[in-house]
VEXVEXDREN-948352 format. One record per residue (C-alpha): residue number from 1; residue in one letter; x, y, z. Coordinates in nm, 4 decimals, decimal comma, always signed. Layout:
ATOM_NUM_A_X_Y_Z
...
***
This chain:
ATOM_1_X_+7,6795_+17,0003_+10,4180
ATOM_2_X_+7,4740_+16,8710_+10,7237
ATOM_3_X_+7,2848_+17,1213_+10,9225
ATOM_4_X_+7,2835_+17,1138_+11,2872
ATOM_5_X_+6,9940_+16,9164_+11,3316
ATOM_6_X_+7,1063_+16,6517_+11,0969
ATOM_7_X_+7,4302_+16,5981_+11,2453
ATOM_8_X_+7,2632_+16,5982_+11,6190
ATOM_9_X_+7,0427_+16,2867_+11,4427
ATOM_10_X_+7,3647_+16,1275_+11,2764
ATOM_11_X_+7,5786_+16,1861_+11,6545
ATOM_12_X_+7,2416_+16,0437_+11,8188
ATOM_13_X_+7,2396_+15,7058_+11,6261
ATOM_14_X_+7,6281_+15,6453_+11,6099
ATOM_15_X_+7,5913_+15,6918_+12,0118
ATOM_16_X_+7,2787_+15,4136_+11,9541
ATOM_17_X_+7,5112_+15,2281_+11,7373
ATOM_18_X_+7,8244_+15,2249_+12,0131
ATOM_19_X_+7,6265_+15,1822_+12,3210
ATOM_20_X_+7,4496_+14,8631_+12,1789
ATOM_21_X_+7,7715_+14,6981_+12,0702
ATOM_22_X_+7,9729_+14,7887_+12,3739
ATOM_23_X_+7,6341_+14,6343_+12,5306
ATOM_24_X_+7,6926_+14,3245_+12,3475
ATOM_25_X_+8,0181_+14,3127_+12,3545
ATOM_26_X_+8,0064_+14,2849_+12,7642
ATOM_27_X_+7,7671_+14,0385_+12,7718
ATOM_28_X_+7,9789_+13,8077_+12,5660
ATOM_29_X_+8,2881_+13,8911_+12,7226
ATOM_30_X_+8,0551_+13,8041_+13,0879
ATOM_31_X_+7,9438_+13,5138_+12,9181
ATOM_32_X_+8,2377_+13,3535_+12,7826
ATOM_33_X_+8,3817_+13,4218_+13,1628
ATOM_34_X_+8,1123_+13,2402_+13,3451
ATOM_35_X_+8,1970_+12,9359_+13,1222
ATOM_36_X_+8,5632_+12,9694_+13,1797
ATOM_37_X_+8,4785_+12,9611_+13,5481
ATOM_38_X_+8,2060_+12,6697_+13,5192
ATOM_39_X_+8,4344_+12,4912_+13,2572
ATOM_40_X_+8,6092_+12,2541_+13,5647
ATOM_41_X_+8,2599_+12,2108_+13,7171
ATOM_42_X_+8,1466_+12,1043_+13,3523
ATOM_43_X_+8,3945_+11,8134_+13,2502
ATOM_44_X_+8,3969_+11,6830_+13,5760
ATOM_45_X_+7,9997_+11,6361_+13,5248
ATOM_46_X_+8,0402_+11,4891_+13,1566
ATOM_47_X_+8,3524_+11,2663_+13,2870
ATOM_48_X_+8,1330_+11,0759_+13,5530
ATOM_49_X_+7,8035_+11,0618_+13,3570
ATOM_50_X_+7,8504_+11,0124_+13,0220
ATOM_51_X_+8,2091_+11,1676_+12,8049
ATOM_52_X_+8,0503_+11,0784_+12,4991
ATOM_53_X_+7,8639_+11,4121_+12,5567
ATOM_54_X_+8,1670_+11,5655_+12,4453
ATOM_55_X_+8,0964_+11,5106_+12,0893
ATOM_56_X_+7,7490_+11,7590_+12,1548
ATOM_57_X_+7,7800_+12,0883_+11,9462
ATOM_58_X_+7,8688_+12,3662_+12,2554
ATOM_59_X_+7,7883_+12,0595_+12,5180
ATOM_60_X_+7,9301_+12,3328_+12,7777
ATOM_61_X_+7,7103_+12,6087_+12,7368
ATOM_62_X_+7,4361_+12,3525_+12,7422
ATOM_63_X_+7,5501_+12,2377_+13,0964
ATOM_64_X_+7,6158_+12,5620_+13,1730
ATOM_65_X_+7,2648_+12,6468_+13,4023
ATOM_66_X_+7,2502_+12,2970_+13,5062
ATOM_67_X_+7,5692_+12,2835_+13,6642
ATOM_68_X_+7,5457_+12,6289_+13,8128
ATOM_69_X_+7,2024_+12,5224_+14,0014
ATOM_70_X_+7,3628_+12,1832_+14,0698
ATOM_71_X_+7,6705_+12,3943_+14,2701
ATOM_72_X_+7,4244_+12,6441_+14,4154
ATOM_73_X_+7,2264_+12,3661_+14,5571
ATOM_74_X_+7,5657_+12,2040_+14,6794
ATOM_75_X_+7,6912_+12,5383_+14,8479
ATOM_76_X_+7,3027_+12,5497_+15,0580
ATOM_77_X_+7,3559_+12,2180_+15,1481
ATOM_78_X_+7,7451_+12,3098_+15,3059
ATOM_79_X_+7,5680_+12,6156_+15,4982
ATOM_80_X_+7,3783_+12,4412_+15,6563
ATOM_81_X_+7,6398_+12,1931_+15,7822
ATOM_82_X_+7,7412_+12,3325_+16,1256
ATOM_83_X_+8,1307_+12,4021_+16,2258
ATOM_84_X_+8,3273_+12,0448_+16,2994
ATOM_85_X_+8,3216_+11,8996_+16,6148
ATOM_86_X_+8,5946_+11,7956_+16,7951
ATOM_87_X_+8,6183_+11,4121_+16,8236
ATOM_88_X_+8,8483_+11,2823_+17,1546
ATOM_89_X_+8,7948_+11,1899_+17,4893
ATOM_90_X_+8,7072_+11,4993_+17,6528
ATOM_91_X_+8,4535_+11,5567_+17,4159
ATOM_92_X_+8,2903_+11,2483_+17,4839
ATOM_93_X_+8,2591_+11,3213_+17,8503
ATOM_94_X_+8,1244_+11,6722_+17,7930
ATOM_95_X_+7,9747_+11,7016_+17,4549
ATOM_96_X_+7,6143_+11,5517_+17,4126
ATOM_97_X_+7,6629_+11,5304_+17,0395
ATOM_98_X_+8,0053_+11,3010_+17,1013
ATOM_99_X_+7,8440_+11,0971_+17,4024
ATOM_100_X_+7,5646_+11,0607_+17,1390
ATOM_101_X_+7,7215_+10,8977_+16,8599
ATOM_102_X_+7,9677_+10,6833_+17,0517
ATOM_103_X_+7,8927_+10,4353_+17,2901
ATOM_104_X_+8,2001_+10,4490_+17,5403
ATOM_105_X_+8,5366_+10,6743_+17,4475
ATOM_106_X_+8,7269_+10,4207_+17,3041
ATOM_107_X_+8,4893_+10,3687_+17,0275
ATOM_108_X_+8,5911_+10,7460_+16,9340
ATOM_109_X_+8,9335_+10,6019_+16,9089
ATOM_110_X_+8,8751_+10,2841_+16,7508
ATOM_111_X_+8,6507_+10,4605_+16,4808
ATOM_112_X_+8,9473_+10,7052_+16,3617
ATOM_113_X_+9,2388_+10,4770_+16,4082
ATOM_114_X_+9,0966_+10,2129_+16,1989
ATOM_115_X_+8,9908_+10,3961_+15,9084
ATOM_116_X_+9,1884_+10,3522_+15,6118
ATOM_117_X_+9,1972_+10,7215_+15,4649
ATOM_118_X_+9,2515_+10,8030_+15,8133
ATOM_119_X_+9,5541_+10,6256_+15,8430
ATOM_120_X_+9,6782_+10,7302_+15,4805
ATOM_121_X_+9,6144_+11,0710_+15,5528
ATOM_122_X_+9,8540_+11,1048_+15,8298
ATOM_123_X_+10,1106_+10,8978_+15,7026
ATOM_124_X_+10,0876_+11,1178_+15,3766
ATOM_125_X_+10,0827_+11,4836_+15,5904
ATOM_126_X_+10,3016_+11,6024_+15,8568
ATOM_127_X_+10,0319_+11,7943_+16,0423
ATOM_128_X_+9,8767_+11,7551_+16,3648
ATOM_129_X_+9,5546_+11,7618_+16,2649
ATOM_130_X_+9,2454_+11,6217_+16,0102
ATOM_131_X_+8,8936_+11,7027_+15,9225
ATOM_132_X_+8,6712_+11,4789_+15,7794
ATOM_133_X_+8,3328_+11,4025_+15,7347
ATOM_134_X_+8,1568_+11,2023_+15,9681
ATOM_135_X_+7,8309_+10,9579_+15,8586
ATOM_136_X_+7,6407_+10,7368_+16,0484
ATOM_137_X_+7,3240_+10,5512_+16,0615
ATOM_138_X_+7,0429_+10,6243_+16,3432
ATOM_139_X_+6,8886_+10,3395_+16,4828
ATOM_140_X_+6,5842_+10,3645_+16,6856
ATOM_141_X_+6,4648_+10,0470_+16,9240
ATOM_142_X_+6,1845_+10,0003_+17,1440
ATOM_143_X_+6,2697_+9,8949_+17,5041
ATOM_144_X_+6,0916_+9,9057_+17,8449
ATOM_145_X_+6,2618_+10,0717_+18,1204
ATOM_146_X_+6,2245_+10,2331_+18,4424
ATOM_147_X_+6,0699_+10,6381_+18,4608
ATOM_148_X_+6,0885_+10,8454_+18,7383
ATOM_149_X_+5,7184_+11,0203_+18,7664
ATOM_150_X_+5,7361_+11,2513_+19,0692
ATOM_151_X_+5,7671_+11,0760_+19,3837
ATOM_152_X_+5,7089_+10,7519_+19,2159
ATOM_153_X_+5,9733_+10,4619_+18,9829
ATOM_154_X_+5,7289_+10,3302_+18,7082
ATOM_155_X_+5,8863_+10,0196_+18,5663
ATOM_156_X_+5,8406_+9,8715_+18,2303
ATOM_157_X_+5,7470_+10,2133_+18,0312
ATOM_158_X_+5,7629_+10,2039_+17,6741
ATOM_159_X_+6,1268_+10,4510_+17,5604
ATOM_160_X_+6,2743_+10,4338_+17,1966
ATOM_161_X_+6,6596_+10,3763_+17,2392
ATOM_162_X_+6,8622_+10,5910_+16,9562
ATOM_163_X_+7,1650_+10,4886_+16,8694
ATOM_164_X_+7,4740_+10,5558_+16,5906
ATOM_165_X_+7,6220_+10,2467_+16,3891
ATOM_166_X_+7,8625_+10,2172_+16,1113
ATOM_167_X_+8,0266_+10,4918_+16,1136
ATOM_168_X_+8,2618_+10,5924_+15,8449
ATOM_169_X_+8,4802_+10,9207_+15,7599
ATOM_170_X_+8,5261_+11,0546_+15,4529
ATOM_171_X_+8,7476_+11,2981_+15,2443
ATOM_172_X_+9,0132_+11,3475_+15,5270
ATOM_173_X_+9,1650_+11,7088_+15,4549
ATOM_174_X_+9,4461_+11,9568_+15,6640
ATOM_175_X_+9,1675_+12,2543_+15,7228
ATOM_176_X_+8,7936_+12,2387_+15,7295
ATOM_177_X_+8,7812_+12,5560_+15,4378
ATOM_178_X_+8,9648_+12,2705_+15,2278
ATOM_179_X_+8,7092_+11,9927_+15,3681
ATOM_180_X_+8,4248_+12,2019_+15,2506
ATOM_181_X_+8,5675_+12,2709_+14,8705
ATOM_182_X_+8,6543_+11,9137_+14,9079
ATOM_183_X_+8,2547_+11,8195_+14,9314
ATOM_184_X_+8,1257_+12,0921_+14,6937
ATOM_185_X_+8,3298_+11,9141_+14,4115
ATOM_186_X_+8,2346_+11,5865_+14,5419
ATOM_187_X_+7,8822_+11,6807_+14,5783
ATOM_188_X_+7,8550_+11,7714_+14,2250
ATOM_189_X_+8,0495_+11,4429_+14,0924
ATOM_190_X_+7,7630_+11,2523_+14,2777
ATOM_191_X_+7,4406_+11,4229_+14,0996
ATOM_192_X_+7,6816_+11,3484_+13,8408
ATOM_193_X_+7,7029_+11,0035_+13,8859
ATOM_194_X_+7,3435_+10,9512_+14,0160
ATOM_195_X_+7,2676_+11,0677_+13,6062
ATOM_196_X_+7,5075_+10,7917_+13,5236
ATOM_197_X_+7,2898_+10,5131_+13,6892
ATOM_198_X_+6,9791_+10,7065_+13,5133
ATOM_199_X_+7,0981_+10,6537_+13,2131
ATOM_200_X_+7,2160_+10,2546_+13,2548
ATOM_201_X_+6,8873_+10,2102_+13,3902
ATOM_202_X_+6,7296_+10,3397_+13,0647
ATOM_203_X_+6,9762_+10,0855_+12,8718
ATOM_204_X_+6,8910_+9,7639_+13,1507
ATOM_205_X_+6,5159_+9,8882_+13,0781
ATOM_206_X_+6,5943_+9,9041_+12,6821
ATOM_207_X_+6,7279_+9,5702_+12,6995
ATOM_208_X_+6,5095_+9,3943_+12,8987
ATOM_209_X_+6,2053_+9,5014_+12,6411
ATOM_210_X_+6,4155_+9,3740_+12,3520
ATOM_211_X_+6,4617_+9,0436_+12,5115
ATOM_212_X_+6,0840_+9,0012_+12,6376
ATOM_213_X_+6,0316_+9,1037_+12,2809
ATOM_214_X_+6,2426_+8,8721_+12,1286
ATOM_215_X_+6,0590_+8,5960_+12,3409
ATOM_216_X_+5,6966_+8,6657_+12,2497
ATOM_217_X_+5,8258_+8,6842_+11,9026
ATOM_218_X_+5,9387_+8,3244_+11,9474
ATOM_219_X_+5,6664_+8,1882_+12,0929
ATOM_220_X_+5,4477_+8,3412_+11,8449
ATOM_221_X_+5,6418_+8,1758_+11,5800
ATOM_222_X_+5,6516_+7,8251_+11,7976
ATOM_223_X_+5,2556_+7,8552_+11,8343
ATOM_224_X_+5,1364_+7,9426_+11,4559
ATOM_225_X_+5,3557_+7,6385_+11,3442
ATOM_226_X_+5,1629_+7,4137_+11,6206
ATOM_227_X_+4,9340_+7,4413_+11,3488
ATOM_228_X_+5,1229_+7,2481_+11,0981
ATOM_229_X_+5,1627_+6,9172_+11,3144
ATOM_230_X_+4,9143_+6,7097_+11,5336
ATOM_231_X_+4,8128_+6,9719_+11,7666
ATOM_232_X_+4,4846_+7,0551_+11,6013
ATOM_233_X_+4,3389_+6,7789_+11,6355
ATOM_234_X_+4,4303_+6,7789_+12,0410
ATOM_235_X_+4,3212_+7,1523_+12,1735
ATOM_236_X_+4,0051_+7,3793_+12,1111
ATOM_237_X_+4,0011_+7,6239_+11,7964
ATOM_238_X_+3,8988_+7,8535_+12,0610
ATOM_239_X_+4,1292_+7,8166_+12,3156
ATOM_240_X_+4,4376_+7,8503_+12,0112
ATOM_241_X_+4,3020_+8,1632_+11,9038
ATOM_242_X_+4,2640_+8,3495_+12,2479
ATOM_243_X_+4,5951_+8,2444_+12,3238
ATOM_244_X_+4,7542_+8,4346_+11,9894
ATOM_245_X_+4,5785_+8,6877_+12,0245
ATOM_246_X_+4,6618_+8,7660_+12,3765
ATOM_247_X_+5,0936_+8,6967_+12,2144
ATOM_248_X_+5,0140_+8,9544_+11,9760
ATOM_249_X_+4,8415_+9,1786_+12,1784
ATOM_250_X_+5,1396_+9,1628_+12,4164
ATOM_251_X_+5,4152_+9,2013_+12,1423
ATOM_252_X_+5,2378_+9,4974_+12,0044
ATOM_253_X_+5,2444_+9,6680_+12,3771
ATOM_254_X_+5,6263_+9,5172_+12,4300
ATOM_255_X_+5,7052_+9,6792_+12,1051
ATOM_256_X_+5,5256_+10,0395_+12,1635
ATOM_257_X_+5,7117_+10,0432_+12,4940
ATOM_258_X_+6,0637_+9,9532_+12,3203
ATOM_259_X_+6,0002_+10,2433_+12,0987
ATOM_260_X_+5,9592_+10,4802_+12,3925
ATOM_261_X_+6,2532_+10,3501_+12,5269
ATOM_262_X_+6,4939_+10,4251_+12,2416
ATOM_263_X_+6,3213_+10,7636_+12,1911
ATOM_264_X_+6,4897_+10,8261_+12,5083
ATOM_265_X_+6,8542_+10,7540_+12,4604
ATOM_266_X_+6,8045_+10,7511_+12,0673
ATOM_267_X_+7,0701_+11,0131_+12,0251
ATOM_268_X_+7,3891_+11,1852_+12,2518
ATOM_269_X_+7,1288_+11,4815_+12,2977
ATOM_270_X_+6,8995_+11,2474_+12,4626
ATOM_271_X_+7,2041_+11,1412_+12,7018
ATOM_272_X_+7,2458_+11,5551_+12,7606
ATOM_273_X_+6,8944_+11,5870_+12,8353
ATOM_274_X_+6,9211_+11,2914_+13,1333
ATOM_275_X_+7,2097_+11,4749_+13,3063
ATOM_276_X_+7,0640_+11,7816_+13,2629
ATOM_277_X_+6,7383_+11,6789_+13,4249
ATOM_278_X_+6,9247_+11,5279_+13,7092
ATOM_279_X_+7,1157_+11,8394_+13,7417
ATOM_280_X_+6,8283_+12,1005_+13,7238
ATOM_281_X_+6,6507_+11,9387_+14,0184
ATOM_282_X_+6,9828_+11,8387_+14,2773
ATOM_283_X_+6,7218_+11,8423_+14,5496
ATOM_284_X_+6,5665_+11,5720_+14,4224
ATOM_285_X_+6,8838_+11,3484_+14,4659
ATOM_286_X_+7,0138_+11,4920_+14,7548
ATOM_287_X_+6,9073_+11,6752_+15,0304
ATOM_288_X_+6,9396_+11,7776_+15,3358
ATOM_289_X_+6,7165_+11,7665_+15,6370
ATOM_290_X_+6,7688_+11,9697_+15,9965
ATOM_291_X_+6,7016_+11,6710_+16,2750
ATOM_292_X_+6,6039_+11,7970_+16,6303
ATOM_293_X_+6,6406_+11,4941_+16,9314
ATOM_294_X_+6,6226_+11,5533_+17,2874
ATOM_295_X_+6,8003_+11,2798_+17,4303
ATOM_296_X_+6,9174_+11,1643_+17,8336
ATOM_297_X_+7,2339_+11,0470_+17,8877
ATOM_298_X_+7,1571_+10,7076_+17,7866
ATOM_299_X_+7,0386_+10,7566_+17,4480
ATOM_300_X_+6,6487_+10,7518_+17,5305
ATOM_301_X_+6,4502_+10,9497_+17,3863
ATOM_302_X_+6,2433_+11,2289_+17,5489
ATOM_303_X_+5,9961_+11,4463_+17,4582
ATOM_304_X_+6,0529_+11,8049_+17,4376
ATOM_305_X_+5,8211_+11,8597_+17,7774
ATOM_306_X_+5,9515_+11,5864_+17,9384
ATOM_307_X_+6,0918_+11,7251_+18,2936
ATOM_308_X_+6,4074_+11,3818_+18,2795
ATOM_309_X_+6,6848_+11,6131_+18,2463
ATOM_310_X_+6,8343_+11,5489_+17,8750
ATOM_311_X_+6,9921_+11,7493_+17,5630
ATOM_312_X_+6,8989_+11,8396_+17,2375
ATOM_313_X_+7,1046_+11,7468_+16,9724
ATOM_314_X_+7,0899_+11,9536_+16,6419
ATOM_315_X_+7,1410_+11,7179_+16,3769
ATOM_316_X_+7,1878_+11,6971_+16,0309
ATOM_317_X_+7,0540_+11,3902_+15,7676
ATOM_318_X_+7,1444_+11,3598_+15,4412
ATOM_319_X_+6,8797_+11,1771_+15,2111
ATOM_320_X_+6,9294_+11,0516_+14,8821
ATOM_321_X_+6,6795_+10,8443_+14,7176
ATOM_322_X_+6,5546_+10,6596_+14,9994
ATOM_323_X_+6,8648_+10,6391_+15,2012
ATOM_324_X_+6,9364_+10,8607_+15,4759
ATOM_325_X_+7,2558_+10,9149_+15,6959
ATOM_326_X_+7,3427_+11,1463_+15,9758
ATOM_327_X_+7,6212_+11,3460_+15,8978
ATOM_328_X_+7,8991_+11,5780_+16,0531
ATOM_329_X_+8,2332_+11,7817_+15,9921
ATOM_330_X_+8,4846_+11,6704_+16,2498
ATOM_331_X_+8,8198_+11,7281_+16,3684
ATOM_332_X_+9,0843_+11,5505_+16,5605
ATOM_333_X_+9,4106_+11,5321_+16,6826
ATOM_334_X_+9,6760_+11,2703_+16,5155
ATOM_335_X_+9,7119_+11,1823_+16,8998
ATOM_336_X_+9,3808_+11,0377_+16,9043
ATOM_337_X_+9,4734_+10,7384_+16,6986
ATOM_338_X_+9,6060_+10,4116_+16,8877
ATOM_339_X_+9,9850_+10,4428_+16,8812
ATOM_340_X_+10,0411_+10,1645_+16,6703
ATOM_341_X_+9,7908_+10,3498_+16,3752
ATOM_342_X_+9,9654_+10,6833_+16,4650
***
């Protein structure tokens, strides 16, 4: 028979005993629900990288992390998009932002009636109205113009003209809540992609060393039998033998760097490990940067204690690997598109 003490013991570890597997038990009931919520995210990522990654033991909870700071990364970059602006006439005339990236009003027309998804979007909805997302690219031009420095017009003063060109709208949606889930999925299929062209640039690198390989190993072949024939008695000893060795020497370095290069897409792991690292560091692929311009009416740009009356415009650029874009949410009416678009 236990004594009181003993069965306080036996009651204390059984309590041990339960609390740790209740413990564990929670964590992989947590865990196996932040897959389930990640597992979209997940095959969307394997399905425009690389879907061989499929036949990786647990491939998911290997993307798991990666994916969640890839959609993190995505949801900072939304925040810091600001509400849409309205694109019609009116807005021209009164909004600096508008007046900024269109030349005259009817370019604000022009731009949404000819778009394609534009036009498919209303033909395919009933409502009055779309969001999209608006990009552009900012030019900047040095002119001479005229400055008006107290009393006195100085002529032929150096100004940097800013302007918006090629402008195209994207992922056309009914509200701007759906816009914005719209370019969180989008956002992640790009990383996604971006580890795509990683990874064929690993192959194109692959095969080019195999050719250039294949190459010296033919000329090598084509010089040693020079030696067999005429040649000899034509050319230097000396001059023959620097030029082997410097063939060898080079296959020997073509070959080392071939054998780096199929270390790193020797096996489907290695393929994981490329859209992971693409994944783990989204900022590196895209980002976004907060762009400040004080500008007058006609697009010049001012300094931010100049006294020529002007407006600053708080924009926003999107940069992925060395090419940028200005970008915006917008909204418009179906009545802004040329009747025979509309």
């Amino acid at each position: 028979m236990l004594t009181p003490q003993s069965q306080g013991f036996l009651n204390h570890v059984l309590g041990g005993i339960t609390t740790f597997a209740q413990h564990h038990l929670a964590e992989r009931r947590s865990h196996h629900e932040r897959l389930a919520f990640l597992r979209k995210a997940i095959e969307q990522v394997v399905d425009a990288s690389e879907p061989r990654i499929r036949l990786v033991g647990n491939y998911p909870e290997k993307l798991a992390d990666a994916v969640e700071t890839a959609l993190h990364h995505n949801e900072s970059v939304l925040r810091q998009l600001p509400a849409a602006v309205t694109l019609d006439g009116h807005a021209w005339a009164s909004n600096p932002q508008v007046n900024a990236f269109f030349a005259t009003a009817a370019d604000v027309r022009t731009t949404l009636s000819e778009d394609a998804q534009i036009q498919a979007f209303f033909a395919e909805n009933d409502g009055r109205e779309c969001f999209a997302l608006l990009l552009m690219v900012k030019r900047e031009t040095e002119t001479f113009g005229t400055v008006l420095e107290g009393d006195m017009l100085v002529r032929e003063v150096r100004q940097i003209q800013v302007s918006f060109s090629q402008h195209r709208l994207f992922f056309p949606a009914a509200s701007e809540a759906k816009l914005r889930l719209e370019l969180k999925q989008r956002m992640l299929v790009f990383l996604a992609s971006r580890a795509q062209e990683r990874i064929n640039e690993l192959r194109t690198g692959r095969g080019a060393l195999e050719e250039q390989r294949r190459q010296l190993q033919a000329q090598l072949q084509a010089w040693r039998m020079r030696g067999h024939g005429l040649h000899p008695l034509l050319s230097s000893a000396d001059a023959d033998e620097r030029r082997l060795a410097e063939l060898e020497q080079r296959l020997v370095r073509t070959e080392e760097d071939l054998v780096a290069a199929r270390k790193q897409l020797g096996t489907l792991d290695d393929y994981l490990k490329q859209v992971l690292m693409v994944l783990s560091q989204p900022e590196t692929y895209l980002r976004v940067q907060p762009l400040s311009l004080r500008l007058n009416r006609l697009g010049v740009k001012l300094a931010t204690d100049s006294p020529e009356p002007g407006e600053t415009l708080s924009l926003i650029e999107l940069a992925s690997l060395g090419e940028q874009r200005i970008g915006a949410l917008v909204r418009f009416s179906r009545d802004e598109l040329l009747p025979n678009i509309a």
